[in-house]
BATI-109300 format. One record per residue: residue number from 0; x, y, z of N, C-alpha, C in turn. Coordinates in nm, 4 decimals. Layout:
BEGIN
ATOM  seq       n_x       n_y       n_z      ca_x      ca_y      ca_z       c_x       c_y       c_z
ATOM  NUM         X         Y         Z         X         Y         Z         X         Y         Z
...
END
This chain:
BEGIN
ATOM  seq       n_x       n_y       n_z      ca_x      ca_y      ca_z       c_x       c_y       c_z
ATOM    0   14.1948    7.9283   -6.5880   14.1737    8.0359   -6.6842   14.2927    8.1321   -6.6832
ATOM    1   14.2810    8.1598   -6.5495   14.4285    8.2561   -6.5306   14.5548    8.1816   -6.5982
ATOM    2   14.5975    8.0843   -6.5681   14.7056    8.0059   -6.6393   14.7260    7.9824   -6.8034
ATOM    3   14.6029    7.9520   -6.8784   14.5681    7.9634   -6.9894   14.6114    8.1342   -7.0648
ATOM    4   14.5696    8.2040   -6.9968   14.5913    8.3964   -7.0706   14.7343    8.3772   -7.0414
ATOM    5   14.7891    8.3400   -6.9475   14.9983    8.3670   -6.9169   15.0521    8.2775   -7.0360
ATOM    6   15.0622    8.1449   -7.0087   15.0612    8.0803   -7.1175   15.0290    8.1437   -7.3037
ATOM    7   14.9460    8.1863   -7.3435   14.9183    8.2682   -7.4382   14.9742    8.3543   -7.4766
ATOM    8   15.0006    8.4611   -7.3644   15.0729    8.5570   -7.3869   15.2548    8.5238   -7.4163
ATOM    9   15.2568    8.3919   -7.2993   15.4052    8.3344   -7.3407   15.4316    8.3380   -7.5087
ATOM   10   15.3267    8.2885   -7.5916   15.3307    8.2085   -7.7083   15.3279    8.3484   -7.7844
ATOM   11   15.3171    8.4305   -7.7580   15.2455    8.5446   -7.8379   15.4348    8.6095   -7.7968
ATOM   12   15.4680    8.6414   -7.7488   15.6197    8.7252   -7.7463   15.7035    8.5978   -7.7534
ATOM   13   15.6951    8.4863   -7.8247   15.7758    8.4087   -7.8321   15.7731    8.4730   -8.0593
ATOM   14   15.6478    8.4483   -8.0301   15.6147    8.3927   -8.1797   15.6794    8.5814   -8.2865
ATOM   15   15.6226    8.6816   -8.1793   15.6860    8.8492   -8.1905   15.8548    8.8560   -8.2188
ATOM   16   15.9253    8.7716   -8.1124   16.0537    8.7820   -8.1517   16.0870    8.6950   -8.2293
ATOM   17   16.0404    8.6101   -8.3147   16.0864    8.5395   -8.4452   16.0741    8.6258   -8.5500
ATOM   18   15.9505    8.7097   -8.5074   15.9144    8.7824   -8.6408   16.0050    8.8982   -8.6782
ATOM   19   16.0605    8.9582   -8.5916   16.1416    9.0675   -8.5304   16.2996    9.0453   -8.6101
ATOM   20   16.3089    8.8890   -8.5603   16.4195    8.8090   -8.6293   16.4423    8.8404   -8.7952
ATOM   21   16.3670    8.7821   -8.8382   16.3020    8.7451   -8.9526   16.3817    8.8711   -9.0632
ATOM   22   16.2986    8.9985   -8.9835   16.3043    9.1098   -9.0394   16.4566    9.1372   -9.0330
ATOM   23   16.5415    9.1181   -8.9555   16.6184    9.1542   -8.9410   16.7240    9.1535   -9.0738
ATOM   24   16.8352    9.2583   -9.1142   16.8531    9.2386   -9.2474   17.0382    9.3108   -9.2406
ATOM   25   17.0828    9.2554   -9.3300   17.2373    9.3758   -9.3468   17.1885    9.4666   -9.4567
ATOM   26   17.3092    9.6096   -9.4489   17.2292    9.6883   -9.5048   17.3842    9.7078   -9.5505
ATOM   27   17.3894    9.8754   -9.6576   17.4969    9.9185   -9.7322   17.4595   10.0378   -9.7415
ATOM   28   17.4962   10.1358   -9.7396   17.4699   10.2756   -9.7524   17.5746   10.3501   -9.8308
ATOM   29   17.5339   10.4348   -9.9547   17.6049   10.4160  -10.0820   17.5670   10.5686  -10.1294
ATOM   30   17.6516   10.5929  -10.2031   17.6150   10.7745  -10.2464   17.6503   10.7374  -10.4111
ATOM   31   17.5748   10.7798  -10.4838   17.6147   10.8011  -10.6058   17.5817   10.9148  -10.6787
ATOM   32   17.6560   10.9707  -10.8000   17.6115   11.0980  -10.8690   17.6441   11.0877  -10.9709
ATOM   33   17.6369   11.1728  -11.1030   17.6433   11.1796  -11.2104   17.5639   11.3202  -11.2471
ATOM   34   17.6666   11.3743  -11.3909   17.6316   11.5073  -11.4589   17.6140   11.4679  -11.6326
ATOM   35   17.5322   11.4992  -11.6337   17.4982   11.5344  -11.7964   17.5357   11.6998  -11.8717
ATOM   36   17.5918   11.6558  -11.9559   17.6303   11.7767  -12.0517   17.5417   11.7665  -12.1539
ATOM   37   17.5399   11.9471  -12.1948   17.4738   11.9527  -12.2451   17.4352   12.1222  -12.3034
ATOM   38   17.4354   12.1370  -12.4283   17.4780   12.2607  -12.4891   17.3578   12.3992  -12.5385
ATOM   39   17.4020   12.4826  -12.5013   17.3226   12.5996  -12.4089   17.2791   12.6524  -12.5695
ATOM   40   17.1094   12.6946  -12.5811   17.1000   12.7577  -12.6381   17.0077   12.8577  -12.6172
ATOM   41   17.0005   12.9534  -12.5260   16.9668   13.0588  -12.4612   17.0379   13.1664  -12.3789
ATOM   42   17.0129   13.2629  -12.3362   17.1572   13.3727  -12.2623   16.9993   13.4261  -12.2063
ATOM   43   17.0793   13.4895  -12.0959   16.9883   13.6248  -12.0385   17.0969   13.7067  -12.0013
ATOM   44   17.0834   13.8504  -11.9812   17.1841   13.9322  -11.9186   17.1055   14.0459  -11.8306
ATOM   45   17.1693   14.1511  -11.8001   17.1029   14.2875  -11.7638   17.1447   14.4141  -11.8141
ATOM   46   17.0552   14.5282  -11.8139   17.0879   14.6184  -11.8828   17.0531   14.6867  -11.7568
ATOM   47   17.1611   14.8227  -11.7477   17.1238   14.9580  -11.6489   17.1240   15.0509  -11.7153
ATOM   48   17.0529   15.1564  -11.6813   17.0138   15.2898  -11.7187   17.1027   15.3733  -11.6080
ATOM   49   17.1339   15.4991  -11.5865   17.1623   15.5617  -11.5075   17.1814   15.7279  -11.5989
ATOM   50   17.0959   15.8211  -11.5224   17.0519   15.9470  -11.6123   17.0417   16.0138  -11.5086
ATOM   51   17.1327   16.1771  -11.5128   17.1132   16.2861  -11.3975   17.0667   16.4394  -11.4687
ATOM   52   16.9298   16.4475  -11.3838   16.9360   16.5852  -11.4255   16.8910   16.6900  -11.3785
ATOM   53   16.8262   16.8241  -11.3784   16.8562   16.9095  -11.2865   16.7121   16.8870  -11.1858
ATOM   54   16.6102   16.8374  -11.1793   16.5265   16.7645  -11.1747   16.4910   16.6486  -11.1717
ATOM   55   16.4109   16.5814  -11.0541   16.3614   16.3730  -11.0886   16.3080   16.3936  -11.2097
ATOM   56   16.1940   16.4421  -11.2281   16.1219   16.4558  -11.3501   16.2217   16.4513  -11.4585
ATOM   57   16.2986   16.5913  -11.4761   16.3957   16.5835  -11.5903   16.4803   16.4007  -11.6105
ATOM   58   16.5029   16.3770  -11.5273   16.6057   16.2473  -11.4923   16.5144   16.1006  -11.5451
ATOM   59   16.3975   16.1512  -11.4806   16.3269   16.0717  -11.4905   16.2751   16.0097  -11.6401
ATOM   60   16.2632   16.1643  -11.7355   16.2243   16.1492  -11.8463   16.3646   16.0288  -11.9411
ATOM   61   16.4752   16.1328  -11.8972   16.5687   16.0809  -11.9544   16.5905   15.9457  -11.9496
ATOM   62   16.6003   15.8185  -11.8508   16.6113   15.7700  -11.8358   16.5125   15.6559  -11.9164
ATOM   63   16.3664   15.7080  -11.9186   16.2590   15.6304  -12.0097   16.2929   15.6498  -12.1410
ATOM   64   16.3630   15.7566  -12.1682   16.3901   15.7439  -12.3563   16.4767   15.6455  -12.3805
ATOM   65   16.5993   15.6769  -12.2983   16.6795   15.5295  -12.3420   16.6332   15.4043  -12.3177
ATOM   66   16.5392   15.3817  -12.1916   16.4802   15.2718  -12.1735   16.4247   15.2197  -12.3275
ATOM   67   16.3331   15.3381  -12.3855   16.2656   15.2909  -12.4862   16.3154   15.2672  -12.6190
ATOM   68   16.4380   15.3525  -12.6523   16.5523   15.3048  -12.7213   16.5760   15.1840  -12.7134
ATOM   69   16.5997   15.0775  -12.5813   16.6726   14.9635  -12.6228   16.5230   14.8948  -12.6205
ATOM   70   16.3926   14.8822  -12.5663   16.3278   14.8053  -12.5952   16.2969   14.8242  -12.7500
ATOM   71   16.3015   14.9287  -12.8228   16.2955   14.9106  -12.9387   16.3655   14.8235  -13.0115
ATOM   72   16.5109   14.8251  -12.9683   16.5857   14.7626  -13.0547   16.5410   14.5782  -13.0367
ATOM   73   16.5156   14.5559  -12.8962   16.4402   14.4191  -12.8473   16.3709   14.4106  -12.9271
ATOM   74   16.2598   14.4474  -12.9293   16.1568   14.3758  -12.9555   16.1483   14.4261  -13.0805
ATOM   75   16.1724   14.5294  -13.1575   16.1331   14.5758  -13.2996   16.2747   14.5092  -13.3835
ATOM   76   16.3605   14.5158  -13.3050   16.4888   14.4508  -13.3870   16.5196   14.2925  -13.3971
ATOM   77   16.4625   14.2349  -13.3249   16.5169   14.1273  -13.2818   16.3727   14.0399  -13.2049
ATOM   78   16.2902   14.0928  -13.2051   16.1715   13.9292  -13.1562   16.1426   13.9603  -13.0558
ATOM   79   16.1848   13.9994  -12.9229   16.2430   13.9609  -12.8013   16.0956   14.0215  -12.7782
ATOM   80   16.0174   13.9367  -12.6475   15.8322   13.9929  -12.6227   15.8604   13.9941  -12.4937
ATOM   81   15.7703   14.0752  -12.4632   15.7367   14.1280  -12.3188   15.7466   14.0770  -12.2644
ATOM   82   15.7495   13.9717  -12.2393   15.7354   13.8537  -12.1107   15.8922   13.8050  -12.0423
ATOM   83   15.9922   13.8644  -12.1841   16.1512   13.8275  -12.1665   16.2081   13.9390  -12.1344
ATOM   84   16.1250   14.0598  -12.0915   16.1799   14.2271  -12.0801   16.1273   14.2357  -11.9145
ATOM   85   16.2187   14.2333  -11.8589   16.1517   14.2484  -11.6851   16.2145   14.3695  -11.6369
ATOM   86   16.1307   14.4522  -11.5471   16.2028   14.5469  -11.5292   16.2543   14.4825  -11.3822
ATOM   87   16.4026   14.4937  -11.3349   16.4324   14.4227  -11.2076   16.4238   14.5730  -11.0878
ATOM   88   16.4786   14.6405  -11.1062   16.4395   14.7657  -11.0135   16.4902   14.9331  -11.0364
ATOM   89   16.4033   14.9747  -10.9820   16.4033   15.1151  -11.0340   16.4519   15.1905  -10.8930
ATOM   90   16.5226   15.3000  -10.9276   16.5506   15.4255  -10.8112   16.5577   15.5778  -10.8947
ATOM   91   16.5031   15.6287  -10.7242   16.5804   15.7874  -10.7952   16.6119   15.8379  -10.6398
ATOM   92   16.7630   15.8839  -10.6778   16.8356   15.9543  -10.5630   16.8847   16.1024  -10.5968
ATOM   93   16.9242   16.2181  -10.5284   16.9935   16.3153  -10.5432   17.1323   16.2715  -10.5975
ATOM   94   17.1780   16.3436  -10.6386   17.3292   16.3587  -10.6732   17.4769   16.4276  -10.5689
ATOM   95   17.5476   16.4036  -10.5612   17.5838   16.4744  -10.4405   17.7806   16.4812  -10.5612
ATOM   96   17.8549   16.6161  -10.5118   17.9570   16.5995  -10.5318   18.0466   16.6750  -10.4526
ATOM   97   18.1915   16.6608  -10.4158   18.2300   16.7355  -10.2798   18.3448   16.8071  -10.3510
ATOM   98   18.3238   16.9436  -10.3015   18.4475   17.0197  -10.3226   18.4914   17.1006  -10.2013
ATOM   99   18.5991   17.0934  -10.1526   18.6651   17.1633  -10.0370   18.5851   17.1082   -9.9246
ATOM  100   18.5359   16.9433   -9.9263   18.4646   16.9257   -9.7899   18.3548   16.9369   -9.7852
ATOM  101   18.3087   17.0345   -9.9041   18.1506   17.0526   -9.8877   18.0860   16.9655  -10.0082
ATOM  102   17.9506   16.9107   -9.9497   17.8754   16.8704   -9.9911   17.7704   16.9885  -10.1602
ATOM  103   17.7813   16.9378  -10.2767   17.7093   17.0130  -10.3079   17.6259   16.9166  -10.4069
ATOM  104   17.5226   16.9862  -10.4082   17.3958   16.9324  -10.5042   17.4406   16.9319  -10.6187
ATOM  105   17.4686   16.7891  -10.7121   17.5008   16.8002  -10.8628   17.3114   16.8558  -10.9622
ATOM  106   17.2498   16.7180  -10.8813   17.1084   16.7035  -10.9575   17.0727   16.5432  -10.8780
ATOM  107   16.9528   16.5465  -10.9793   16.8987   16.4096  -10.9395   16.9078   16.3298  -11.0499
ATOM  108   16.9166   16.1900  -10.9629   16.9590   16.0852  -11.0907   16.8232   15.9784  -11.0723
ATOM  109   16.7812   15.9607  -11.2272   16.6945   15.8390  -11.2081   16.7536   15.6895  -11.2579
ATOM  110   16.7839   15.5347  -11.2334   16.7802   15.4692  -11.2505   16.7220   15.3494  -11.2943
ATOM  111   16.7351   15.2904  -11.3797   16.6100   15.1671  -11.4133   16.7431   15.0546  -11.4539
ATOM  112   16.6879   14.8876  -11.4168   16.7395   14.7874  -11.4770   16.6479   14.7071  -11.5216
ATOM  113   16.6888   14.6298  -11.6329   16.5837   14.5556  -11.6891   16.6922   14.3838  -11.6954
ATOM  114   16.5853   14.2834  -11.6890   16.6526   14.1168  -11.7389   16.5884   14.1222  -11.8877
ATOM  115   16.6875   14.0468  -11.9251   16.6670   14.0047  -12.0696   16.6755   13.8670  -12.0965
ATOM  116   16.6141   13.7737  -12.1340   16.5819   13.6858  -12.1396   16.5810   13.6426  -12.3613
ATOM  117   16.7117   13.5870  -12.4097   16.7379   13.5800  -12.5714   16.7438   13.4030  -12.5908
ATOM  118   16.6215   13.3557  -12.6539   16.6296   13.2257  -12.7040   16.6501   13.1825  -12.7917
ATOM  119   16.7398   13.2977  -12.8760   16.7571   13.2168  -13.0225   16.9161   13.3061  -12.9749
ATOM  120   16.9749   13.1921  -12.9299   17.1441   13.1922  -12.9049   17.2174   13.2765  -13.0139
ATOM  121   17.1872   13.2289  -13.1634   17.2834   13.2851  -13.2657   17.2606   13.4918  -13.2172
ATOM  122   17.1406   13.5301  -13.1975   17.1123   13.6528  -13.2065   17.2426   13.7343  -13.0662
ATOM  123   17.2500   13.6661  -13.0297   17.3119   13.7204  -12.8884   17.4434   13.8169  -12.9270
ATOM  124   17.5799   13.7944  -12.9633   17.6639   13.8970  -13.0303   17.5659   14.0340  -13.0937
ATOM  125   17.4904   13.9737  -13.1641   17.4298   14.0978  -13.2774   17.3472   14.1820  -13.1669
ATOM  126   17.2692   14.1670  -13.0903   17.2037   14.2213  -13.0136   17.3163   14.2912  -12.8803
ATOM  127   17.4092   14.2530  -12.9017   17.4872   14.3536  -12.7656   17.5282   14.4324  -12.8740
ATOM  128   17.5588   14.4257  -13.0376   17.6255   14.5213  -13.0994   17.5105   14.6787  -13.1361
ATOM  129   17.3845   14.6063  -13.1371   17.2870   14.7205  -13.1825   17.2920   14.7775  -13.0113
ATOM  130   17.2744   14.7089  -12.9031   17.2587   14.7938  -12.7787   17.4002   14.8924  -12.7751
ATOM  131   17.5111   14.8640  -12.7979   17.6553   14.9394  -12.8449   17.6200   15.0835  -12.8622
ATOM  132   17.4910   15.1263  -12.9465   17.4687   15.2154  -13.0119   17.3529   15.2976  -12.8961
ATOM  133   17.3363   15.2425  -12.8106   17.2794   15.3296  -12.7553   17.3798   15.3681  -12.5832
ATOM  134   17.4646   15.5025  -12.6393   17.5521   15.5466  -12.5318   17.5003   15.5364  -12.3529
ATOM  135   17.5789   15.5178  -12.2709   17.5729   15.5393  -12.1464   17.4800   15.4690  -12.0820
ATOM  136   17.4669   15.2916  -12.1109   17.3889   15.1889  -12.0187   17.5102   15.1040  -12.0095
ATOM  137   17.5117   15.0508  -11.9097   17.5454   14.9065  -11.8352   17.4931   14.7930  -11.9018
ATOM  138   17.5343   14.6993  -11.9676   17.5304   14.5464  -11.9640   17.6102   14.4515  -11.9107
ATOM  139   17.5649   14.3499  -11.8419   17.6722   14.2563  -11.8012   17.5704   14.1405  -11.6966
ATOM  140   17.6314   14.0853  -11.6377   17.5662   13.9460  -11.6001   17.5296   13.8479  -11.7281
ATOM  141   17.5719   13.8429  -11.8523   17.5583   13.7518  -11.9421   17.5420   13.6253  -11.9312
ATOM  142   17.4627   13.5577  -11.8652   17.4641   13.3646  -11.8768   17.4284   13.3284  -11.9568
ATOM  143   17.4519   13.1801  -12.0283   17.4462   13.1276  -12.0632   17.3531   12.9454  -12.0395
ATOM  144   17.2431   12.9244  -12.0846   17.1454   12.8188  -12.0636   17.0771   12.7252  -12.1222
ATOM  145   16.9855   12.6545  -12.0997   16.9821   12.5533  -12.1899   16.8219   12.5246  -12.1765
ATOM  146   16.6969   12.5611  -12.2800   16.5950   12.5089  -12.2869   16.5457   12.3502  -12.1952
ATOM  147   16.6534   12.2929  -12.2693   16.6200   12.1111  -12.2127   16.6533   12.0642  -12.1067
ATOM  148   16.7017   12.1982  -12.0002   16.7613   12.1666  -11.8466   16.6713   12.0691  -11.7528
ATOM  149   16.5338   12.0574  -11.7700   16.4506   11.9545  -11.6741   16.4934   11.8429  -11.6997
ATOM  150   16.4700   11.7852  -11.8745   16.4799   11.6519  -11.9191   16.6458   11.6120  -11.9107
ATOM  151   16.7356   11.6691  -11.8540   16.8331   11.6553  -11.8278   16.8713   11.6127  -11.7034
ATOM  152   16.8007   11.6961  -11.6007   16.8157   11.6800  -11.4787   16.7571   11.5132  -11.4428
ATOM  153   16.6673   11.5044  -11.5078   16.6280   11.3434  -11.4701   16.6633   11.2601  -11.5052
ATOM  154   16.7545   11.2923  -11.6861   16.8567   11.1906  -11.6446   16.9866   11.1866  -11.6474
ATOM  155   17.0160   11.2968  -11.5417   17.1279   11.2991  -11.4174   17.0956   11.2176  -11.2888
ATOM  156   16.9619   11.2968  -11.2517   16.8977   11.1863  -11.1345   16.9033   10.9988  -11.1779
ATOM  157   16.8854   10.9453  -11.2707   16.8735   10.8489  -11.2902   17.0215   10.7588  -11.3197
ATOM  158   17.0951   10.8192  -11.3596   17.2477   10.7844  -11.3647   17.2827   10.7979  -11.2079
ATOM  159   17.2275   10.8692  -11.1315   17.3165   10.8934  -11.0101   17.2870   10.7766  -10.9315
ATOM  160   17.1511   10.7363  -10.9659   17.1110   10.6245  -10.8674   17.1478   10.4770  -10.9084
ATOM  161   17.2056   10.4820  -11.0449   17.2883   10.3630  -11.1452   17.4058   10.3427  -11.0515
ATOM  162   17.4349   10.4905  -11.0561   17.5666   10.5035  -11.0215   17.5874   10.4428  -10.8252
ATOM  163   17.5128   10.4101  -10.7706   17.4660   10.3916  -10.6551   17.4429   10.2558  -10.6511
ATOM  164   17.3734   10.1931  -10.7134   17.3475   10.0573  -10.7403   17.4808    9.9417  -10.7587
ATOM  165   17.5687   10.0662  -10.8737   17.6824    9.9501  -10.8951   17.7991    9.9579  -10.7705
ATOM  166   17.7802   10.0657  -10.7048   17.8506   10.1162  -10.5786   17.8486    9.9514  -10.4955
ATOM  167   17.7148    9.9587  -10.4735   17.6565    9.8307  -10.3900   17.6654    9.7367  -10.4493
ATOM  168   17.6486    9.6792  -10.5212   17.6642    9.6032  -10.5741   17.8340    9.5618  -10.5742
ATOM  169   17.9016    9.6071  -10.5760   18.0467    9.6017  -10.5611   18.0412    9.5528  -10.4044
ATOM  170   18.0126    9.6067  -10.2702   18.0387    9.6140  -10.1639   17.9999    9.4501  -10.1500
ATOM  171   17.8582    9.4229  -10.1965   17.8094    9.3262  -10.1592   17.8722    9.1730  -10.1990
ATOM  172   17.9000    9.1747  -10.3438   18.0155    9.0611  -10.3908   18.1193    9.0727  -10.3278
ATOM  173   18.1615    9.2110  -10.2436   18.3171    9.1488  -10.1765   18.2475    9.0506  -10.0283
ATOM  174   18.1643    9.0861   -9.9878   18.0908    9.0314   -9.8915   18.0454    8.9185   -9.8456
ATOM  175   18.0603    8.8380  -10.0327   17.9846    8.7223  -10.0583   17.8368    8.7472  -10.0327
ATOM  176   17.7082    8.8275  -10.0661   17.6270    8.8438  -10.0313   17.5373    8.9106  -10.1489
ATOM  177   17.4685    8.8680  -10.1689   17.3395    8.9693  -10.3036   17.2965    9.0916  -10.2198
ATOM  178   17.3128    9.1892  -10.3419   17.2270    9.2605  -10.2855   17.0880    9.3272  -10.3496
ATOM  179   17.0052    9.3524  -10.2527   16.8969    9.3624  -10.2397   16.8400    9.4881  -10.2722
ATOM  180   16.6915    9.5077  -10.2540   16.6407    9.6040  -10.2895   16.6691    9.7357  -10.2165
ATOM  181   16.6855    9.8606  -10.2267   16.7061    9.9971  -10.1446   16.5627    9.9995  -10.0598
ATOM  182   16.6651   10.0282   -9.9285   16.5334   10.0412   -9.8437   16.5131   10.2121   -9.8191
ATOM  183   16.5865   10.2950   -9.8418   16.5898   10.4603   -9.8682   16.6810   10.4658   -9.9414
ATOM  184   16.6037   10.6155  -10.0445   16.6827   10.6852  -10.1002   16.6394   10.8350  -10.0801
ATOM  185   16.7631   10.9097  -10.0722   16.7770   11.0715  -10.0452   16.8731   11.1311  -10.1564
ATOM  186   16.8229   11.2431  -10.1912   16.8662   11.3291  -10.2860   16.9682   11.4521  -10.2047
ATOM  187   17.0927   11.4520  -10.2261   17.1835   11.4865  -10.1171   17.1919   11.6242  -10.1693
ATOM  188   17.1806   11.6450  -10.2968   17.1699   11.7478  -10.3912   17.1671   11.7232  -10.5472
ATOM  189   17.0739   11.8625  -10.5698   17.0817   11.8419  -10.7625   17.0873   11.9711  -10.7936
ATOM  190   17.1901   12.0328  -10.9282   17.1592   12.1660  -10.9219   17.2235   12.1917  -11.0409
ATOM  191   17.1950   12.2845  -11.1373   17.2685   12.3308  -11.2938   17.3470   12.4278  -11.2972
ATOM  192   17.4357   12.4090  -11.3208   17.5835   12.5381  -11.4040   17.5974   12.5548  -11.4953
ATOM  193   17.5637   12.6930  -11.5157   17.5913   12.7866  -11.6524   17.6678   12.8787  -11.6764
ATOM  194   17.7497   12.9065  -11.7976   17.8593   12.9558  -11.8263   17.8189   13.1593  -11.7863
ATOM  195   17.8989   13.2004  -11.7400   17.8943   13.3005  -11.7798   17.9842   13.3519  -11.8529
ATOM  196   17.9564   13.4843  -11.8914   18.0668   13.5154  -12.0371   18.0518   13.6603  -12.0623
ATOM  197   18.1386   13.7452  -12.0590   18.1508   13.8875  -12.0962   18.1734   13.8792  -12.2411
ATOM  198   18.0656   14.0294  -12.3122   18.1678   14.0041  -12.4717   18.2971   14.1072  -12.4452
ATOM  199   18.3444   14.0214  -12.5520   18.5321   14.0842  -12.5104   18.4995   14.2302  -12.5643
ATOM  200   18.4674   14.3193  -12.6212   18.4467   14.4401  -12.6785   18.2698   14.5031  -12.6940
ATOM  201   18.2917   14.6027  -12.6579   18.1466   14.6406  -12.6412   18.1568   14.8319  -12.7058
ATOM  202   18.1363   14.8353  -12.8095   18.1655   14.9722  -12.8827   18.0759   15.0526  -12.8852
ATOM  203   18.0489   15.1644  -12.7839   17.9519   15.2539  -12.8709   17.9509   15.3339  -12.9880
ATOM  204   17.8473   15.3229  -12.9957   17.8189   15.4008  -13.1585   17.8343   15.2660  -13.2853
ATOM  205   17.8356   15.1828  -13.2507   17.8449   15.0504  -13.3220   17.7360   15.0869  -13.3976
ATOM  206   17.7838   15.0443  -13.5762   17.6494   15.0465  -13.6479   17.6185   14.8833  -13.6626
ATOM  207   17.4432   14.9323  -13.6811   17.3896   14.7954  -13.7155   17.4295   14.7319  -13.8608
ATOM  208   17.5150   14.8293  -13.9167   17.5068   14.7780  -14.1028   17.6287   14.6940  -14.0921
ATOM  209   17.7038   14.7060  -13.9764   17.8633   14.5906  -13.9876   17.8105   14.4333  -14.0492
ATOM  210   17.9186   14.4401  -14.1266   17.9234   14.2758  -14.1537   17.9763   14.2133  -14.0437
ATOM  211   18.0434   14.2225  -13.9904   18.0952   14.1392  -13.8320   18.0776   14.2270  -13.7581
ATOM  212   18.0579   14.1027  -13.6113   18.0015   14.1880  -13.5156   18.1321   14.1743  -13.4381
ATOM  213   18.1023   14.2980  -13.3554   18.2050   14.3767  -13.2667   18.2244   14.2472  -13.1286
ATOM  214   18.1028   14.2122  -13.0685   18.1019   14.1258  -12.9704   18.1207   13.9794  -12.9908
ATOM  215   18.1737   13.9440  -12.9535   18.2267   13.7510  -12.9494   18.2552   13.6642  -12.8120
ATOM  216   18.1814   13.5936  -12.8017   18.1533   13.4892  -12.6668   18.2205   13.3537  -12.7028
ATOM  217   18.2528   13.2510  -12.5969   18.2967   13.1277  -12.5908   18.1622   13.0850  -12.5628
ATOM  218   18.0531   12.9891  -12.5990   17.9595   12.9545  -12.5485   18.0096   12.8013  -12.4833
ATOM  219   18.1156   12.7115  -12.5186   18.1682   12.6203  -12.4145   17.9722   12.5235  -12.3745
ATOM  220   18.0244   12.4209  -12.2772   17.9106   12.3312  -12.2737   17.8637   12.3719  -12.1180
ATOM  221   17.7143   12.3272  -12.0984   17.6428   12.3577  -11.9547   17.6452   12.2360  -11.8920
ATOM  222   17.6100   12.1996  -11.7584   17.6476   12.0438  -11.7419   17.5040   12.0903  -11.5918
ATOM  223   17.4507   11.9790  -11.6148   17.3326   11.9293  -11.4995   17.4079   11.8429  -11.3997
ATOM  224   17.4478   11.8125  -11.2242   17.4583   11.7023  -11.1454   17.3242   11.6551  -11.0847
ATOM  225   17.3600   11.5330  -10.9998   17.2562   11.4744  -10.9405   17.3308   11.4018  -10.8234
ATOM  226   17.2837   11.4186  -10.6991   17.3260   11.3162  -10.5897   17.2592   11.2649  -10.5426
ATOM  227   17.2654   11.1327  -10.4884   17.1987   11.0738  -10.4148   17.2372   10.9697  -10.2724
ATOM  228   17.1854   10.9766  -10.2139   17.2247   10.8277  -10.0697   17.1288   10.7216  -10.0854
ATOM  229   17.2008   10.6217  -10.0673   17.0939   10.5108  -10.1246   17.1488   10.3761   -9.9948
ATOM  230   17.0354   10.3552   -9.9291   17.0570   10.1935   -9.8186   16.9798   10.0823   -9.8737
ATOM  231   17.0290   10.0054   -9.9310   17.0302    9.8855  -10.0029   17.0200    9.7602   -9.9093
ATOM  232   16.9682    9.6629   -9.9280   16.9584    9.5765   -9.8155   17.0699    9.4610   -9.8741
ATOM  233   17.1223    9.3573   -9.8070   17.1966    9.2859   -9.8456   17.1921    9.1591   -9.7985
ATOM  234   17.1745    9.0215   -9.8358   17.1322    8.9063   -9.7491   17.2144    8.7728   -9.8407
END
């Protein structure tokens, strides 16, 4: 009996390392990527407020009129809905200014910034020319984007892994050898670039009645990548 179980077990790690064999495989390990272009028709930017006065309150007020000045011009001028008007952050600090060393109290200043979020691209010039008209805010961070950025990205992802395939596929004919199905794939990175863009002129007191507008952008193309690592088997 005892002889019979050794025996068995012989047959059993005989029959394990064939299988072991079997499996055994050449491999190729391969990176491929690829970018899709693709042309932006959306912008977001930011707008700052900055208002001092002898009082937060006073400062404070000030600062909400112009606020409400340009959301007017947003949303009553131009479409633009609440959901594309974010306020990003608010402060209020003292004022400070130095003469002969000394510190003196100007006033207090209140601050507000807002994101803007514009999906109808053509509006973008015309809308920095009506904000023109409202003196003493900040705009800038202007990008430039693209609605169809997902359905892009996948097929960037899908070219990259083309692009991976014929990689191997190359390695393997110098090899004399087919190759085989990917036994992993890793995404090494994927990620979108968008233009940014200052308008070259920004006028206050700009009227809305101009036939041309004061502001003019390069909108140029947006481009999606995709990477990937890919181990391919080869036999």
């Amino acid at each position: 009996m005892r002889r019979f179980i050794i025996v068995a077990l012989v047959a059993l790690a005989v029959l394990t390392g064939c299988q072991s064999t079997a499996e055994d495989y050449m491999s190729v390990s391969v990176s491929g990527s690829a970018t899709v272009t693709l042309t932006p028709d959306m912008a977001s930017f930011s707008i700052s407020v900055s208002e001092t006065g002898q009082t937060t309150w006073e400062a404070q007020q000030q600062a909400n009129a112009k606020m409400q000045d340009i959301y007017d011009i947003l949303h009553e001028g131009f479409g633009i809905v609440a959901e594309d008007i974010r306020t990003t952050s608010m402060s209020l600090y003292p004022e400070y200014r130095y003469e002969d060393g000394q510190q003196i109290l100007v006033g207090q200043t209140a601050s507000q910034s807002i994101s803007v979020t514009v999906h109808r691209l053509d509006d973008l010039a015309l809308i920095v020319d009506r904000l023109s008209s409202v003196t003493g805010i900040s705009l800038s961070s202007i990008s430039l984007d693209a609605s169809e950025k997902d359905e892009s990205m996948s097929q960037a992802r899908r070219l990259a892994m083309q692009d991976a395939m014929d990689k191997a596929g190359d390695y393997a004919e110098a090899a004399g050898l087919v190759l085989g199905a990917p036994v992993s794939v890793s995404e090494s990175g994927s990620y979108h670039y968008a233009n940014r863009v200052q308008p070259t002129m920004l006028m206050a007191g700009a009227s809305a009645k101009d036939e041309a507008s004061s502001a003019s952008y390069y909108a140029g193309d947006l481009g999606v990548s995709a990477e990937v690592n890919v181990v391919f088997r080869m036999h």
